[in-house]
Kinemage of the C-alpha trace (Angstrom):
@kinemage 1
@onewidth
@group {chain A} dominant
@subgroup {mainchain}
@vectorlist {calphas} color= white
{ca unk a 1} P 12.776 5.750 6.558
{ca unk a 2} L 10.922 8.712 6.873
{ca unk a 3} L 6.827 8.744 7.345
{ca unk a 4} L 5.909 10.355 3.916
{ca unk a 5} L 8.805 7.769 2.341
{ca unk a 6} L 6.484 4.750 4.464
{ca unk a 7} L 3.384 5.838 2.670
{ca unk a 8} L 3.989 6.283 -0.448
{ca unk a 9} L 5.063 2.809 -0.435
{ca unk a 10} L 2.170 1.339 0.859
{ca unk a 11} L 0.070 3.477 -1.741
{ca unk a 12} L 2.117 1.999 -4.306
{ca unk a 13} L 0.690 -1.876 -2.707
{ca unk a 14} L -3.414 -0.581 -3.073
{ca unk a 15} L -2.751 1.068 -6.312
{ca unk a 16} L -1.364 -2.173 -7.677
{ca unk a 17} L -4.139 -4.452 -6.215
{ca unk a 18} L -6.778 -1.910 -7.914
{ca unk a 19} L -5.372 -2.562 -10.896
{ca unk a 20} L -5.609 -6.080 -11.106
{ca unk a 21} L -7.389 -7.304 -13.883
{ca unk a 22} L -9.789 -9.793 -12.901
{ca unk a 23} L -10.005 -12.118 -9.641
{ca unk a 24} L -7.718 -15.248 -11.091
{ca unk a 25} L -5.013 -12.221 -11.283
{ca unk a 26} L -5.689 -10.955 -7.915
{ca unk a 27} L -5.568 -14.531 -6.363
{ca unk a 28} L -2.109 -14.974 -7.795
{ca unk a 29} L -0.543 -11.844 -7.011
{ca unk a 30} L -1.500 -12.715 -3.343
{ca unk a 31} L -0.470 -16.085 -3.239
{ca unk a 32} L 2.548 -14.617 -4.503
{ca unk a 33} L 2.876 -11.851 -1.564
{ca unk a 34} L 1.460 -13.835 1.200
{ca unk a 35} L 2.095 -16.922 3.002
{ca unk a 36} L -0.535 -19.480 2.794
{ca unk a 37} L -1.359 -18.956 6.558
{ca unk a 38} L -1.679 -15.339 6.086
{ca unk a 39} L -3.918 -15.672 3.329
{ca unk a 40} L -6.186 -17.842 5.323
{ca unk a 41} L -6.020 -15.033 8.266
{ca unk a 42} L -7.399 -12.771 6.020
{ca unk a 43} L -9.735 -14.852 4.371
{ca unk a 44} L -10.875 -15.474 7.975
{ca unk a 45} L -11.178 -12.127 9.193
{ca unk a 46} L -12.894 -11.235 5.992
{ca unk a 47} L -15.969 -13.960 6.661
{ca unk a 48} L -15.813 -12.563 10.100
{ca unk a 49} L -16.680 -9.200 8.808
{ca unk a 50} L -19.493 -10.747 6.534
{ca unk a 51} L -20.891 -12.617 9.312
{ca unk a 52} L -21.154 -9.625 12.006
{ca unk a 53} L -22.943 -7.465 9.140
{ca unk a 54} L -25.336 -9.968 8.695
{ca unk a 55} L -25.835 -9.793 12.606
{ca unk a 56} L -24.857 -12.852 13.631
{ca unk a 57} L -23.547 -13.663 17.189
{ca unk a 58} L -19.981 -14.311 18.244
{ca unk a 59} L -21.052 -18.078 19.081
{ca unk a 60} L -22.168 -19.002 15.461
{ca unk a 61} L -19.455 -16.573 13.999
{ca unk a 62} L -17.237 -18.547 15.711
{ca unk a 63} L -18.694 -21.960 15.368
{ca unk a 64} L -19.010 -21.277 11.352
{ca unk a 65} L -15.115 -19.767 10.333
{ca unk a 66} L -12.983 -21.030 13.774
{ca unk a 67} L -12.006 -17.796 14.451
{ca unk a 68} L -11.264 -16.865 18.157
{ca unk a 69} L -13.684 -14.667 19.905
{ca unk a 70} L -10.255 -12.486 20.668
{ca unk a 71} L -10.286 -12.175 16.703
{ca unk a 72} L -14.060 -12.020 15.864
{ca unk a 73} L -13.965 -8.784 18.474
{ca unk a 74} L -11.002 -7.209 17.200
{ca unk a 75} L -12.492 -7.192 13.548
{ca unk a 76} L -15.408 -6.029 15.056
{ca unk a 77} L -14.022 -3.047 16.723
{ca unk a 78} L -11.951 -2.446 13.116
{ca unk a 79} L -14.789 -2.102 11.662
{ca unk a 80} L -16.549 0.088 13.936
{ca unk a 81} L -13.927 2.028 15.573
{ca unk a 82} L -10.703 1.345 14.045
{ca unk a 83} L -11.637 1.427 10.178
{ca unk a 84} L -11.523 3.349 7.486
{ca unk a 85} L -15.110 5.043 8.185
{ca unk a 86} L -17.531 1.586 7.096
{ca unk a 87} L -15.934 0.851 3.958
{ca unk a 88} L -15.901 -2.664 4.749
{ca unk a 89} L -19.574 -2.477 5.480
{ca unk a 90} L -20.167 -0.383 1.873
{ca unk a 91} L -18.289 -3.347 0.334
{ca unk a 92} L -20.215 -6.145 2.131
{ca unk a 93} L -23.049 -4.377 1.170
{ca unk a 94} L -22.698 -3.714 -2.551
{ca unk a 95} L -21.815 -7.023 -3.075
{ca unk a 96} L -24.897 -8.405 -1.175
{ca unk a 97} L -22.952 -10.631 1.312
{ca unk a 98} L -24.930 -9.066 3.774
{ca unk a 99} L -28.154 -10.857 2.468
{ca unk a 100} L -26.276 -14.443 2.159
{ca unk a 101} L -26.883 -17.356 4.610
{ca unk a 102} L -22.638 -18.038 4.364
{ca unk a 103} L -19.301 -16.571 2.475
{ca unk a 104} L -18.315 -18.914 0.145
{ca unk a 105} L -16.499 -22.347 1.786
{ca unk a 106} L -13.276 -22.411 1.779
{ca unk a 107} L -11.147 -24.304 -0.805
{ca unk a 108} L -9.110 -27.561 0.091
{ca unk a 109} L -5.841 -25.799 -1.927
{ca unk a 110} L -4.518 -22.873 -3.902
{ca unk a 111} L -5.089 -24.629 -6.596
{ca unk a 112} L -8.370 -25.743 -6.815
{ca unk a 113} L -9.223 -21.685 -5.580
{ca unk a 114} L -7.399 -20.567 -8.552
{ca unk a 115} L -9.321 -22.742 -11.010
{ca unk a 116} L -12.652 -21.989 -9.290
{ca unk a 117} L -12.554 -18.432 -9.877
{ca unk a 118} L -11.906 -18.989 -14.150
């Protein structure tokens, strides 16, 4: 498959996700793509991200999601070095995680994070 071929499908992924219509539709469509464990990766990483923009150290990041300090680093460097220029951070930011004690806990199930977000 050839490199411009690669990208356009992976455009085609964001474009769809940006066009879901409200977060009930956006937590099926992934339950729907991902694996349950894969969804909690990312869920993971995401409160990882939260929790180093609000300055906390790897010790409490760790104690507070379970994330290995192998994974709490390399979401760290992502963000810093690796990203796509902060927007992470922007995103954090505008939706005043930064100023929060803790994401949101995680949910048991699917299920019951499905009917939370009605």
């Amino acid at each position: 498959m050839a490199k411009a071929e690669r990208r356009e499908r992976s455009l085609a992924l964001y474009e769809t996700i940006a066009k879901l219509k409200d977060p009930k539709e956006c937590c099926r469509f992934f339950e729907d793509l991902c694996t349950p464990v894969e969804l909690r990766s990312m869920e993971q990483r995401f409160d990882v991200a939260v929790y180093l923009q609000q300055g906390l150290v790897y010790l409490d990041i760790l104690e507070r999601t379970g994330a290995s300090s192998a994974t709490i680093s390399r979401v760290r460097r992502a963000m810093l070095d690796n990203g796509a220029g902060g927007v992470m951070r922007d995103v954090i930011l505008r939706s005043g995680l930064d100023k929060r004690e803790a994401p949101p806990a995680p949910q048991e199930t699917q299920e019951s994070t499905v009917e939370e977000v009605e």
